[in-house]
C-alpha positions as CSV (number, residue, x, y, z in Angstrom):
1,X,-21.3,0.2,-20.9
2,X,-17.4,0.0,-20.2
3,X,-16.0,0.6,-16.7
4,X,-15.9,4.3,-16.2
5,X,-12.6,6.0,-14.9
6,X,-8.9,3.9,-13.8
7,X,-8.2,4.0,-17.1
8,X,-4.2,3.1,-16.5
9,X,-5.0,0.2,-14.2
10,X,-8.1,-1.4,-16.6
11,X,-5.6,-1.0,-19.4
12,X,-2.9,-2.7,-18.2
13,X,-4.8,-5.2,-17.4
14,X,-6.4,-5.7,-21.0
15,X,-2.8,-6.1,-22.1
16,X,-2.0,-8.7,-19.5
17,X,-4.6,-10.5,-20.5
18,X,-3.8,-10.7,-23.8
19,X,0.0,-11.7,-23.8
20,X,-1.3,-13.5,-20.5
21,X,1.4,-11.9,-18.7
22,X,-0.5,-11.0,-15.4
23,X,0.7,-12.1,-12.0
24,X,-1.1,-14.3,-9.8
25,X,-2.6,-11.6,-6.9
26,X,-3.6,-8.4,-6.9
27,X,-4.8,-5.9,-3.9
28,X,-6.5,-2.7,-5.0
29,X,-6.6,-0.3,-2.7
30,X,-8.0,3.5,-2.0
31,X,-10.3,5.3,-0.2
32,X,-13.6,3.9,0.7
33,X,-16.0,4.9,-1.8
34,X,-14.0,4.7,-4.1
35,X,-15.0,1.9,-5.8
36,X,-12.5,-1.1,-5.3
37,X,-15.2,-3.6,-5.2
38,X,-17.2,-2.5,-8.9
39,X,-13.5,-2.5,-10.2
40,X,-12.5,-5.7,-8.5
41,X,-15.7,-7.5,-10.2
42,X,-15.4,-5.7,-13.9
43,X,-11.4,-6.9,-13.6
44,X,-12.9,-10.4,-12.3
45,X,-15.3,-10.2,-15.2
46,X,-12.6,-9.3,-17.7
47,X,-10.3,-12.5,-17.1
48,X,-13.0,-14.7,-17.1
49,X,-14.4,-13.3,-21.0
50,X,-13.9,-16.0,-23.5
51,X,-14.1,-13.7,-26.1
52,X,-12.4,-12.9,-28.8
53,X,-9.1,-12.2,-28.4
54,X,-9.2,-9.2,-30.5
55,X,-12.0,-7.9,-28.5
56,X,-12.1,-5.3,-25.9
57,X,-12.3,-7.7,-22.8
58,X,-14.9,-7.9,-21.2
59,X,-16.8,-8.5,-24.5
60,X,-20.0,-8.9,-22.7
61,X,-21.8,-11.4,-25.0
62,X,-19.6,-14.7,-24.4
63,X,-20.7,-17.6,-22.5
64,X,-18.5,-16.6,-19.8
65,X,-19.9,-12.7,-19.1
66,X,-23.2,-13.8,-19.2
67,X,-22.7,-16.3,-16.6
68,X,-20.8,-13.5,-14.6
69,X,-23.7,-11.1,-14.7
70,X,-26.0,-13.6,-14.0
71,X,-23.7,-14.5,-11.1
72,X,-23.4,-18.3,-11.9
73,X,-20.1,-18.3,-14.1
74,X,-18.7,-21.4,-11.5
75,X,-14.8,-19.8,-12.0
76,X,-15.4,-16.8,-10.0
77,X,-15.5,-16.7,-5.9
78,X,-16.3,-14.1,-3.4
79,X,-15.2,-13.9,0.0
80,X,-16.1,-11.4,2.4
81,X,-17.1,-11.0,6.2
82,X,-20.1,-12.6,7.6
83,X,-20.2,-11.4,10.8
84,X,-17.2,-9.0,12.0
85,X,-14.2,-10.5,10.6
86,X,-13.0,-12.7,7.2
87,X,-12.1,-15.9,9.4
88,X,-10.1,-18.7,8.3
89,X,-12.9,-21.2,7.3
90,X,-13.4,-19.0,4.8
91,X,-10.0,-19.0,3.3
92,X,-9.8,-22.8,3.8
93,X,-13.0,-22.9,1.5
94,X,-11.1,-20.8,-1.0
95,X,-8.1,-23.0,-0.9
96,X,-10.4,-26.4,-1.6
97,X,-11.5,-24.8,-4.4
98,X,-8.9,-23.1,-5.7
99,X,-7.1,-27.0,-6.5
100,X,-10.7,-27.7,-9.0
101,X,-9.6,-27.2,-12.4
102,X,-11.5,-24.3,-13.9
103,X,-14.5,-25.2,-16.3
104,X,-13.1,-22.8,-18.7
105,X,-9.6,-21.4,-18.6
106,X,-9.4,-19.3,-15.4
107,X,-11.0,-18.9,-12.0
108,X,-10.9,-15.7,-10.2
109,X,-11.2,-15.3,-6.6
110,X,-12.1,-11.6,-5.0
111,X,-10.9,-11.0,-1.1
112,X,-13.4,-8.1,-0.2
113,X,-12.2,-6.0,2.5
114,X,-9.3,-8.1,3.3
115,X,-8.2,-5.9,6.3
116,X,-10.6,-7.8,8.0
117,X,-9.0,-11.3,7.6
118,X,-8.1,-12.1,11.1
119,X,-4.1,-12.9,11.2
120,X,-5.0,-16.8,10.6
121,X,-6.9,-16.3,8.1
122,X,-4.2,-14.0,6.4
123,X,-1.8,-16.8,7.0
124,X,-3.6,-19.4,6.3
125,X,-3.5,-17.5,2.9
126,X,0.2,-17.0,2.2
127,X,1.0,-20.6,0.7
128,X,-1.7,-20.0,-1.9
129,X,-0.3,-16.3,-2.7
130,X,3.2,-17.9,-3.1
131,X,1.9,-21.1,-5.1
132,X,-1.0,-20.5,-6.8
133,X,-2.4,-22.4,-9.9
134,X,-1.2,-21.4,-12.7
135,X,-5.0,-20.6,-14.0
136,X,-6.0,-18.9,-10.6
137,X,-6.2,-15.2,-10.0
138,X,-6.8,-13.7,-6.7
139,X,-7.8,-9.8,-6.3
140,X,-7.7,-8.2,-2.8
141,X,-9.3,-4.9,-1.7
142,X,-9.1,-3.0,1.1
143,X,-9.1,0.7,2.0
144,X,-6.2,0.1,5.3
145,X,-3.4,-1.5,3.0
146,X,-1.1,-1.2,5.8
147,X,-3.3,-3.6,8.2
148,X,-2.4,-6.2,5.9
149,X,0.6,-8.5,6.9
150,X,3.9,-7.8,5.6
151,X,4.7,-10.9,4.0
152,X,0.4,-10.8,2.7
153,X,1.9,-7.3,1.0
154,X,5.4,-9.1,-0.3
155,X,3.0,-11.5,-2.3
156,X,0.9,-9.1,-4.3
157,X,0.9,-6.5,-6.3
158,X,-0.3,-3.4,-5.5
159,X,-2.6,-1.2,-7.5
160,X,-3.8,2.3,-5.8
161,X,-6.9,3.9,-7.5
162,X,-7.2,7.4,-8.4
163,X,-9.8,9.8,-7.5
164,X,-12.5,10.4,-10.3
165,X,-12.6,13.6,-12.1
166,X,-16.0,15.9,-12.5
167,X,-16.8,14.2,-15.5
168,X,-16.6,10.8,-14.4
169,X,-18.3,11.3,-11.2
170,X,-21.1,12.6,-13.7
171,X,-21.1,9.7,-16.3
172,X,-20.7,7.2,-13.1
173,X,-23.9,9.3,-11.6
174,X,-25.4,8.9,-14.8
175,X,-25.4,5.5,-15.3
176,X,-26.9,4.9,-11.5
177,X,-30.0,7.0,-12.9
178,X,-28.9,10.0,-11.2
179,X,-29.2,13.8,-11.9
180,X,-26.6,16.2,-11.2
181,X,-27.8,19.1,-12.4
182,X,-26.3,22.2,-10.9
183,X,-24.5,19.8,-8.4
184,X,-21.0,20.7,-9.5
185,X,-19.7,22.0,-5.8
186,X,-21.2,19.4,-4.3
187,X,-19.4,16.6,-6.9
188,X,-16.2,18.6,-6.2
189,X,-16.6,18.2,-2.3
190,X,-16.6,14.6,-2.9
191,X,-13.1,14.7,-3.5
192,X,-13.7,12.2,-6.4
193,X,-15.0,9.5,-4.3
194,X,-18.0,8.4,-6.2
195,X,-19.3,6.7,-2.7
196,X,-19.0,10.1,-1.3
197,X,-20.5,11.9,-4.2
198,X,-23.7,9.4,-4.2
199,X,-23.8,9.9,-0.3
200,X,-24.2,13.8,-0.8
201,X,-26.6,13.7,-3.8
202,X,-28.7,11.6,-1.8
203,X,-28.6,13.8,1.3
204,X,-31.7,16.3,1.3
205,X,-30.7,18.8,3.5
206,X,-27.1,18.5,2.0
207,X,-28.0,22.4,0.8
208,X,-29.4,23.3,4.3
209,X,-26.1,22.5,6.1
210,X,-24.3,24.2,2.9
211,X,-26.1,27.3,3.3
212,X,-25.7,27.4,7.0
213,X,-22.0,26.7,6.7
214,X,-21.6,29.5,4.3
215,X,-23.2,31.8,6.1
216,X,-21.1,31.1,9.4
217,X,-18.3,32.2,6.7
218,X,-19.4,35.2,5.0
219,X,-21.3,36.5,7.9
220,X,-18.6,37.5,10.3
221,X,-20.4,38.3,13.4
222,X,-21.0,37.2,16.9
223,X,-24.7,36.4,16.0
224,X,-23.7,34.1,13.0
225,X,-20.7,32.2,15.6
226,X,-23.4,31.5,18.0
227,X,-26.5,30.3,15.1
228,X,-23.9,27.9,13.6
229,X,-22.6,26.4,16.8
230,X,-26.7,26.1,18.2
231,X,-26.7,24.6,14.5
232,X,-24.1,22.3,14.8
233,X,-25.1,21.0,18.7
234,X,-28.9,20.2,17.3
235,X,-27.7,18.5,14.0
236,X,-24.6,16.0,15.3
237,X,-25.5,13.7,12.0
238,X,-24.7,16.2,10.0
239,X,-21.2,17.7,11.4
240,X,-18.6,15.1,9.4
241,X,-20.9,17.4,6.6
242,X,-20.3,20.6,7.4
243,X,-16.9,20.7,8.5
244,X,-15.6,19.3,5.1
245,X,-18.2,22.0,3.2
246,X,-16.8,24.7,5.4
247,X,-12.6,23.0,4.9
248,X,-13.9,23.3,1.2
249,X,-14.5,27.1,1.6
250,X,-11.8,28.3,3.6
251,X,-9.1,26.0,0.8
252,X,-11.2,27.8,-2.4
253,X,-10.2,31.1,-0.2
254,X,-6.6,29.7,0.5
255,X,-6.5,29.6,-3.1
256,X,-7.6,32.5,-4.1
257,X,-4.9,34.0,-1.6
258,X,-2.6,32.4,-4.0
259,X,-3.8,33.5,-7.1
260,X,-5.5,30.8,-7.7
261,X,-9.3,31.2,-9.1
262,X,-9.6,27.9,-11.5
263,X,-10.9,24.3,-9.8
264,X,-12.8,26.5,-7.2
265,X,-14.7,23.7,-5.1
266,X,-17.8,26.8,-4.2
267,X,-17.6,28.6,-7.6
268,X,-21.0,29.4,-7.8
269,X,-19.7,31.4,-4.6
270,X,-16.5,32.9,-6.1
271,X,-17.6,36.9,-5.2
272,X,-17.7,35.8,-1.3
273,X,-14.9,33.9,-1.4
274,X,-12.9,36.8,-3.3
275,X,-14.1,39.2,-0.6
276,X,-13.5,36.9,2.1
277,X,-10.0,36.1,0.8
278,X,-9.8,39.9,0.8
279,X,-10.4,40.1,4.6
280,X,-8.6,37.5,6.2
281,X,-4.7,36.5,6.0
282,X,-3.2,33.3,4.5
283,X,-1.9,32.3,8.0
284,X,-5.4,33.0,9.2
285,X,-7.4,30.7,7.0
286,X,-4.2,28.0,7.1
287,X,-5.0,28.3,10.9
288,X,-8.7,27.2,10.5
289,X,-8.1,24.6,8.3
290,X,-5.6,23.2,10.7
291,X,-8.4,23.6,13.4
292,X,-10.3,21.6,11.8
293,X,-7.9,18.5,11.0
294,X,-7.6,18.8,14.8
295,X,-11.3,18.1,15.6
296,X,-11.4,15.4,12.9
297,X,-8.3,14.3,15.1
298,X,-9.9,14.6,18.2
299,X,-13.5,13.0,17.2
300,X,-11.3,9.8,16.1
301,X,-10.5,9.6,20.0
302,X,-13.8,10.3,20.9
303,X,-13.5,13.9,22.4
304,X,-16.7,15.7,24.3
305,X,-18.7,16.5,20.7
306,X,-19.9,20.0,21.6
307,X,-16.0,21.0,22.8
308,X,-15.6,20.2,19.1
309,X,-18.2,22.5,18.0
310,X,-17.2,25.2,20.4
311,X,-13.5,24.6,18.8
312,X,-15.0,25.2,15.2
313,X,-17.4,28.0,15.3
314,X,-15.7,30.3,18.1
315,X,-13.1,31.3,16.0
């Protein structure tokens, strides 16, 4: 089955490959979860096809694919961190082998995570970026681009992947072996991430903390402030969760306030979030979704966990 979703950047690099016209690196970056890695290896894959040239690369049945998926084709490299950090070792090891003339026509090298190359290791990799072989292709990924030394950046090219849509996440799911049946809000919360969305389909008490979360929402009562802050204080595991479910709901109603009633993230709950929309001003729900950027904020630098919960339900 062909790579599902970056159609652009998979394209363009078909083409390269053709007219071999592709520079020498690469660093694919995004969100994590997003799938820089699987896109990383079917690219890596791609290059290394000894197809024919008419074919869509990668053709799957050469020599040269097989050995990939087999993880034996001797062109293709992976470096990533053993311990904490990529350390230079690693990327001395790369250069040794990058000098080896390639058993076929191309070697491929994939720099996994490569915001954690320590700053020799990233230096120790510049000469190589600026003077590879002229058979050699390197790949980077990494989800903190700008960790990344300047002149690391100046040597690459960059390519930034795009959220999935609804139907990819599904065909993506799909091939996995997973069922998303009735899962529609909870692909849409995954704000394309397919990492995310698998995450969330394998949570089982993803619909617990949904159903909690809109019920803190809909229900507008002291009672319902204090269950979902009890809720949230017993279920700390859970609360990166339910704060985006409940950012989900108050944006659908932000939308709503705009006129806005297509691409609902909590469509199966458009009636509540009509009436809610109803009830409650656009600076009002702006305000809670600020709120909660502010705990995300303040969680990042560690503050007391149940001040955050207090922040979030005692609204």
């Amino acid at each position: 089955m062909d790579y599902i979703g970056q159609t652009e950047i998979i394209e363009e690099f078909r083409n390269g490959i053709r007219h071999d016209s592709l520079s020498h690196a690469f660093v694919f970056t995004g969100e994590k979860g997003i799938g820089k890695k699987t896109l990383a290896r079917f690219i890596a894959k791609a290059l290394l096809c000894t197809g024919d040239a008419d074919s869509s690369f990668p053709c799957g049945c050469c020599r040269g694919c097989r050995s990939f998926d087999e993880n034996v084709n001797p062109d293709f490299m992976v470096i990533r961190s053993e311990t904490k950090n990529i350390v230079i070792k690693q990327i001395r090891d790369l250069i040794d082998d990058i000098v080896v003339k390639p058993l076929n026509h191309r070697k491929v090298y994939v720099i996994e995570d490569a915001e954690k190359m320590t700053v020799q290791a990233q230096n120790c990799l510049l000469k190589t970026l600026e003077e590879p072989p002229n058979y050699a292709k390197i790949i980077l990924t990494t989800s903190n681009y700008e960790s990344l030394l300047l002149t690391i950046r100046s040597r690459v090219v960059r390519k930034h992947l795009k959220p999935s849509t609804i139907k990819e996440l599904k065909l993506i799911a799909q091939k996995n072996g997973i069922d998303t049946t009735g899962k529609d809000h909870l692909l849409a919360l995954s704000r394309g991430i397919p990492g995310i969305a698998f995450q969330l389909l394998a949570d089982k008490d993803f619909e617990k903390h949904r159903e909690e979360t809109l019920r803190f929402v809909f229900d507008d009562s002291i009672e319902s402030k204090l269950y979902y802050n009890q809720y949230l204080s017993n279920n700390k595991n859970a609360f990166d969760v339910c704060i985006n479910i409940l950012e989900s709901i108050y944006r659908d109603a932000l939308l709503v306030k705009c006129s806005v009633e297509d691409g609902l993230i909590n469509s199966d709950k458009k009636d509540n979030i009509l009436k809610y929309a109803n009830m409650h001003s656009a600076i009002d729900i702006t305000e809670r979704i600020s709120r909660i950027e502010n705990v995300r904020n303040g969680m990042k630098r560690n503050v007391n966990y149940q001040l955050a919960v207090d922040y979030i339900t005692m609204l």
